[in-house]
N, C-alpha and C positions, 0 to 999 in steps of 0.2 A: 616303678609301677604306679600308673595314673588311679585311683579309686573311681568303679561305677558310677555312669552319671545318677542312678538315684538309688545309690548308697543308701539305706539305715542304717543309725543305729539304734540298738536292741533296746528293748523295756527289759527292766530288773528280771523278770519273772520268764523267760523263753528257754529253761531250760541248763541243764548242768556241763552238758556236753560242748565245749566249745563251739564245734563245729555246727551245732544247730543255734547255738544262741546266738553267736555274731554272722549266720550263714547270709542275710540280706549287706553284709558288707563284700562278702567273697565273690570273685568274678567268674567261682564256678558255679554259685547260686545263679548272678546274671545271664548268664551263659545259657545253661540250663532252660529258666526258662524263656528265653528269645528260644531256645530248642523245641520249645514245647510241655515241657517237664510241668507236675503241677510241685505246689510246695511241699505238698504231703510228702509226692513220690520222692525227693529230696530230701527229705527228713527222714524218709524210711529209708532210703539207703546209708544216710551214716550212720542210723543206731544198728543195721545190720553187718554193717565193716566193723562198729565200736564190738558190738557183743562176740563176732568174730576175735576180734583183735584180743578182746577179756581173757576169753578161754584157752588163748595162745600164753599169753604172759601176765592172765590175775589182774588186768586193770585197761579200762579202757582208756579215752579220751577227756579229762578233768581239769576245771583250772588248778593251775600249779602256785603254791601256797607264795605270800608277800609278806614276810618278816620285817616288821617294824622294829626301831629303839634297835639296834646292834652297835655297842659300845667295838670302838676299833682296837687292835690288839698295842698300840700306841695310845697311851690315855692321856696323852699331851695334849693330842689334837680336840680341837671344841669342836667335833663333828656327831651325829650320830649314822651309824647307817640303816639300810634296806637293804634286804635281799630279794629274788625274785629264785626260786629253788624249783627248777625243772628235774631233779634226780627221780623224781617219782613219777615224773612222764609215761607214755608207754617207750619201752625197751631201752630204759634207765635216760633220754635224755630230751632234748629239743629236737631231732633227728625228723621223729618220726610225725611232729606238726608238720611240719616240709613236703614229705613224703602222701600224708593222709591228702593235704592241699592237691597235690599233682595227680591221686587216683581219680580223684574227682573230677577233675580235667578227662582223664579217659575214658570216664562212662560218658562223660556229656559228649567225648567226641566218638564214641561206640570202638574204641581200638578194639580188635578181634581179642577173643580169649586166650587164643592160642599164641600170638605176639609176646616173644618173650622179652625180659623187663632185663637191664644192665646197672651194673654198679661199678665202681672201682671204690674199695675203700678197704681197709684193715678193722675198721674197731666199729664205735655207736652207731655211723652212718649207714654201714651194711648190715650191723641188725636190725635195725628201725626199715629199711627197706625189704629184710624177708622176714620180718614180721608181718608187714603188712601188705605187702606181696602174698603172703602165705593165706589172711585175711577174705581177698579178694582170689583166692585160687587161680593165680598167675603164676609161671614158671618164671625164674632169676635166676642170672648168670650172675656171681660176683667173683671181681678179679680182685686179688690178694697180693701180698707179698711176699717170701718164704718167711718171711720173720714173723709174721703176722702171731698175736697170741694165741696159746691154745686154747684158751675158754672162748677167745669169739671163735676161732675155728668150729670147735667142739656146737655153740648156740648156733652157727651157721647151718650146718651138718640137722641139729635136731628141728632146725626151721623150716628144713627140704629144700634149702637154696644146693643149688651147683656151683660147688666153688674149682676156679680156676687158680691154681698157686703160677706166676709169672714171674719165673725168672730172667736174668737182667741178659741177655744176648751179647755176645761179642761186639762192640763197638755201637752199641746204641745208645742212642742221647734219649734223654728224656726220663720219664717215667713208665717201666713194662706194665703196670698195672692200667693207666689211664690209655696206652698205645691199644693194649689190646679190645679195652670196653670203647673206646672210639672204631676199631676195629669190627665188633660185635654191632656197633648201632648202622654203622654203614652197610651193613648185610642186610640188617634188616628190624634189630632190637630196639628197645623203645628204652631211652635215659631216663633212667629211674636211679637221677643222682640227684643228690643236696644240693649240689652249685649251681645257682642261677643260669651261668656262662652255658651249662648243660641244659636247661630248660626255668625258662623263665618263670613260669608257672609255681614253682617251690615256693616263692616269694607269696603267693596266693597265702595258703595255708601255714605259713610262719607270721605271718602277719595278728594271726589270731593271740600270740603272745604280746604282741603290743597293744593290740586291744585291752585283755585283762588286765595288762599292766596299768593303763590308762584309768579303768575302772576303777581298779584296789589305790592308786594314787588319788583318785577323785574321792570315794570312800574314806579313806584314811584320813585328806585332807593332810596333808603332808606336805611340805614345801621343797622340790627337789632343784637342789643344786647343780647337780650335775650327772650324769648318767656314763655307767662303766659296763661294758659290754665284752665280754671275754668271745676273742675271734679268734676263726681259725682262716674259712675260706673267705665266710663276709657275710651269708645268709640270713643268718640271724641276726646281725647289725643292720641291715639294710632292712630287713623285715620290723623290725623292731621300730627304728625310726619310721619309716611308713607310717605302722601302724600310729605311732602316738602324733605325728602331725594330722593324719586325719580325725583322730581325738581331738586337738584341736580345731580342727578347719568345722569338725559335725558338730562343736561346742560340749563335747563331755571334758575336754579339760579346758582352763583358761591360759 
């Protein structure tokens, strides 16, 4: 993902909420307004998704804390570490930055209300998306696995998502949970998934974690060696690195 030709970045002081402090890097701020949108109106809609999103799970959109000085469970090595601790995100993880990024893509593109939103996922990904789906009072299809846990069943269920349990059919290849939500978007459903490969836009709003990282690394004044990114699909790695090369390229890091 290319960063807006006229990118900012933020002064210290624009605010707590990711999405509005770093919003002139985001290419749904640009977006927006080439749409027309003022900034305000932009501002007013994340903090009314964030206080939404609060009331659903106790916490809205916050930077997520940089643990300095962590001695490794090896005290051989002359290393120390860093952490970057996303568990206290909204709906326990990095999921729902992704997610937050992508809605914001559909007001600027006016997706009807009634346009229901899909997912395939079992666990953090499909909360975070009827979390925040729930937020913006959009309906959600998420397709599941049988095996799927009960606690996110159970959190799906009190989020008012409709879940779809997919099981595996006589002689079918693949995965019945991804067959069906590609099934689901072809009709007519809007991919309201973490994977880029589903909608490129996710990357928008995960990006916002490279940002802060950038920051609290600049802050810190920390010397990093090397950077270790726990993957699954890629979203986050790729967001990630984004963001801190435009850190450097906009000269908040060297």
């Amino acid at each position: 993902m290319d960063t807006p030709p006229a990118a900012e970045w933020p002064v210290p002081d624009t605010g707590i909420n990711p999405f509005v402090h770093y919003r002139k890097l985001l290419w749904s701020w640009h977006r927006a307004m080439a749409a027309g949108w003022s900034d305000a109106a932009f501002v007013a809609v994340i903090h009314d998704i964030d206080s939404a999103i609060a009331r659903t799970c106790g916490t809205g959109f916050r930077v997520t804390p940089f643990i300095e000085g962590i001695s490794p469970a090896d005290d051989t090595l002359p290393v120390l570490l860093s952490a970057k601790v996303e568990t206290g995100n909204v709906a326990g993880s990095h999921k729902a930055r992704h997610l937050m990024g992508l809605v914001l893509h559909m007001l600027v593109d006016d997706v009807p209300d009634s346009t229901r939103l899909a997912i395939s996922s079992c666990g953090n990904a499909a909360l975070a998306a009827a979390t925040v789906a729930g937020a913006v009072g959009r309906p959600i299809d998420v397709f599941i696995p049988p095996w799927a846990d009960d606690i996110v069943v159970d959190g799906l269920g009190a989020l008012g998502a409709t879940i779809h349990v997919c099981e595996r059919t006589e002689g079918q290849a693949g995965d019945p949970c991804m067959a069906r939500f590609q099934a689901a978007v072809a009709s007519g459903s809007f991919p309201f998934s973490v994977q880029a490969s589903e909608s490129h836009w996710v990357l928008d709003g995960g990006r916002t974690i490279g940002w802060e990282l950038a920051d609290q690394i600049a802050d810190a004044a920390v010397e990093v060696d090397d950077l270790m990114v726990q993957v699954g699909g890629g979203a986050l790695l790729a967001s990630c690195a984004i963001g801190l090369i435009e850190a450097v390229q906009l000269g908040r890091l060297a």
